[in-house]
C-alpha positions in Angstrom: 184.9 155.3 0.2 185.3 152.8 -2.5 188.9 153.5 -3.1 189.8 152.6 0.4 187.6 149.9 0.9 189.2 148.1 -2.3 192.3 148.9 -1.6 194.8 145.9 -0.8 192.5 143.6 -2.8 193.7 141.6 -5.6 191.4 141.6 -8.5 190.1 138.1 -8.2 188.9 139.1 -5.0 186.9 142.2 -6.6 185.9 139.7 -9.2 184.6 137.7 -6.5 182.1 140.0 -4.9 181.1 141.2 -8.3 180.4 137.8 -10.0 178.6 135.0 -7.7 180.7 131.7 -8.0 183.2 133.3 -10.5 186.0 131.3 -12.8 189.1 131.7 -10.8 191.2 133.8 -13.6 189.7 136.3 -16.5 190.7 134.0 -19.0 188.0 131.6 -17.6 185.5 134.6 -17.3 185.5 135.5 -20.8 185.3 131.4 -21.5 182.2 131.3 -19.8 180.8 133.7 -21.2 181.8 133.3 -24.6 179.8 129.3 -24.3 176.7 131.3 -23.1 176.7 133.4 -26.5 176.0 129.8 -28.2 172.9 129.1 -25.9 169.4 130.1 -27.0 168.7 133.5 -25.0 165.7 132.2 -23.3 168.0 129.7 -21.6 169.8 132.4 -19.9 168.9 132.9 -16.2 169.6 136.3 -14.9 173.1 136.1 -13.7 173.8 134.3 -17.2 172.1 138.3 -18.7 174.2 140.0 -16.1 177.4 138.5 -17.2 176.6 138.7 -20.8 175.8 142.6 -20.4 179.4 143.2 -18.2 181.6 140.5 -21.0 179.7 141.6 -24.7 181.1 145.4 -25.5 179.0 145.5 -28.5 175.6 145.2 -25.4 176.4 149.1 -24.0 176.0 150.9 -27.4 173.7 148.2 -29.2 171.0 147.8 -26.6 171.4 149.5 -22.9 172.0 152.9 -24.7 168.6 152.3 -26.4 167.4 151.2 -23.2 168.6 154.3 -21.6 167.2 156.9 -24.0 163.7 155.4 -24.4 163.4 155.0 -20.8 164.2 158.4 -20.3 162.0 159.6 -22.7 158.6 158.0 -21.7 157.2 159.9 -20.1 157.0 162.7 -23.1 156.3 159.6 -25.7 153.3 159.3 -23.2 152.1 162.6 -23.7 152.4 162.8 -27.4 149.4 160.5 -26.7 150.0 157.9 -29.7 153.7 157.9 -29.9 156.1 154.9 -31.3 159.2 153.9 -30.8 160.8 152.1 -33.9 164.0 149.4 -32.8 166.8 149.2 -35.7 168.1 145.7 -35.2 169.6 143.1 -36.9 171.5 139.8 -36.2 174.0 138.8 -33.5 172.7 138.7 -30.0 173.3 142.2 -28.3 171.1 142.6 -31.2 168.6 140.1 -30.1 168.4 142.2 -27.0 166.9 145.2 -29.4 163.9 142.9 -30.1 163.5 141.5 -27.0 163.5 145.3 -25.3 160.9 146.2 -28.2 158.4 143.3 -26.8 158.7 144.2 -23.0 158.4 147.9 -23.8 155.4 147.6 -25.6 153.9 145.1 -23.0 154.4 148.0 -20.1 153.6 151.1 -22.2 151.1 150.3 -24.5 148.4 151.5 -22.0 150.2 154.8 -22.4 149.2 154.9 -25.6 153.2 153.7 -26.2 153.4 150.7 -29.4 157.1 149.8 -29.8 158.3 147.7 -33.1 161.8 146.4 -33.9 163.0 145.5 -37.8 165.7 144.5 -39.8 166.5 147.2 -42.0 168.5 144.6 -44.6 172.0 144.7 -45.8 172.5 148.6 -47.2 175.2 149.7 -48.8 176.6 153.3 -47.6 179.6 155.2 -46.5 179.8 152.8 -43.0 181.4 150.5 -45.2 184.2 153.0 -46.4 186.8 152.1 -44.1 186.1 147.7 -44.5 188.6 145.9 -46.3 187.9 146.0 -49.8 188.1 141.8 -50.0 186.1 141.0 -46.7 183.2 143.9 -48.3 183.2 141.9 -51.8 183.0 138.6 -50.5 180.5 139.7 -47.8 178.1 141.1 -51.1 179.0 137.9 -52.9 178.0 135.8 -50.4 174.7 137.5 -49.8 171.6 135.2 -51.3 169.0 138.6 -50.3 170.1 141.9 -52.9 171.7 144.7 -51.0 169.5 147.7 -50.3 169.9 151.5 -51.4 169.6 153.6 -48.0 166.3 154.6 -49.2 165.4 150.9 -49.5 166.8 149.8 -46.4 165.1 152.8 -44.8 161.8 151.9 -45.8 160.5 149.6 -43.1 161.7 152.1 -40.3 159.2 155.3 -42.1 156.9 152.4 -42.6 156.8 151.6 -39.1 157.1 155.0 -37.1 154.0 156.8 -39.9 151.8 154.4 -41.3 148.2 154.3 -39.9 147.9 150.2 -41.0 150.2 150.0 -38.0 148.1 151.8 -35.6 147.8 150.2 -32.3 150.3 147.4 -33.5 153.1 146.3 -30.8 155.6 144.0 -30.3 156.9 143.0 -33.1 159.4 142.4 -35.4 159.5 143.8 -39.4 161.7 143.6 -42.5 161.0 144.4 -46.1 158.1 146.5 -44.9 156.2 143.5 -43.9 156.0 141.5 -40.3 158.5 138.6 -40.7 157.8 134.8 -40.2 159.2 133.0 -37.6 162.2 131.2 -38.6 163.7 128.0 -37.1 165.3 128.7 -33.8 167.9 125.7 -35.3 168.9 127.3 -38.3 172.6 128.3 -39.0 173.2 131.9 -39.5 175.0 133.1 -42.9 175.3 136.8 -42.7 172.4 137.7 -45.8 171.0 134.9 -46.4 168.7 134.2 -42.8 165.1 135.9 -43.2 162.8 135.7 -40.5 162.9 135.8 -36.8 163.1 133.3 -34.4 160.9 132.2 -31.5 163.6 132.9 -28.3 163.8 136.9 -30.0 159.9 137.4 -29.0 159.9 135.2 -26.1 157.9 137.6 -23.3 159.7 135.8 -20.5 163.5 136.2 -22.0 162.2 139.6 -22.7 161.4 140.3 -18.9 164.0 139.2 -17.8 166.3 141.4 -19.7 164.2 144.4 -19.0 165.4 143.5 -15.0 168.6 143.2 -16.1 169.5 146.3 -18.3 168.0 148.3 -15.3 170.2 147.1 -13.0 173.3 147.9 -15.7 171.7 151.4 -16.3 171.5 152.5 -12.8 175.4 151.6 -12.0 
């Protein structure tokens, strides 16, 4: 059915039913949505999110494959009557998305007796890094103003977050170095190991919401 309805039709004109008022080529496409990445992600309106989530490959395996499992699963977390889901993110924004789905999940499933958390885990050295150039990975550690972690370190605030009882009943937040972090400012430039903190548009409720619409959309096609 979709074969022959398509066929004949040049890709703009797919492009066209797919994105509402669309660039005329792909080049402008990936323009767009390459100036959206700069804006604050509580300046996004939903078709912003839903071209963001079709342009970003690092969205499908950083957040709406999170997305996918957790939803799937909520039903059981429900009956394990006090379950949590821990969120490993970090920087960059498909990794914003990992917060942002952290404080909309707990919002809808805390009554189930559901708490959701996201953290930064820190910059850890393991065997991820074994196929990096060696130049890019020594500049990247000599760059860093915050100490690399062991994995033990840098797995401390996830155990800390899915077993201890001082987190019982906590939601909706975001964690690194086993403690909640500070909001940072939204206006700071990022350095890769340097930037603690997290800013304000990561926990925004709204942003969140909105992005919880979204990624249902992408997970049902």
């Amino acid at each position: 059915m979709t074969r022959s309805r398509n066929r004949g039709r040049s890709l703009e004109e797919l492009e066209r039913d797919r994105w509402p008022a669309p660039p005329t080529d792909a080049t402008r496409l990936v323009a767009t949505a390459h100036a959206l990445r700069r804006r604050p992600i509580d300046e996004l309106t939903v078709e912003d999110l839903r071209l963001l989530i079709g342009q970003d490959i690092g969205l499908p395996y950083n957040h709406l494959g999170h997305f996918r499992l957790a939803t799937g699963l909520r039903r059981a977390l429900a009956a394990a009557s006090g379950a949590r889901v821990v969120v490993v993110s970090s920087s960059a924004q498909s990794k914003t998305a990992n917060v942002l789905f952290a404080v909309e999940a707990d919002k809808r499933w805390a009554a189930d007796g559901i708490r959701v958390n996201a953290l930064h885990p820190g910059g850890i050295l393991t065997n991820l890094s074994r196929h990096m150039d060696p130049e890019v990975l020594e500049r990247r550690t000599v760059d860093r103003t915050k100490p690399t972690k062991t994995p033990q370190q840098g797995a401390a605030t996830s155990v800390l977050l899915a077993t201890s009882p001082l987190l019982e009943g906590v939601g909706g937040r975001y964690f690194e170095d086993c403690n909640e972090a500070e909001t940072a400012q939204d206006t700071q430039p990022y350095q890769a190991g340097s930037v603690s903190g997290v800013t304000s548009y990561a926990l925004d409720p709204e942003a969140a919401a909105r992005l919880w619409e979204v990624s249902l959309d992408a997970a049902r096609r």
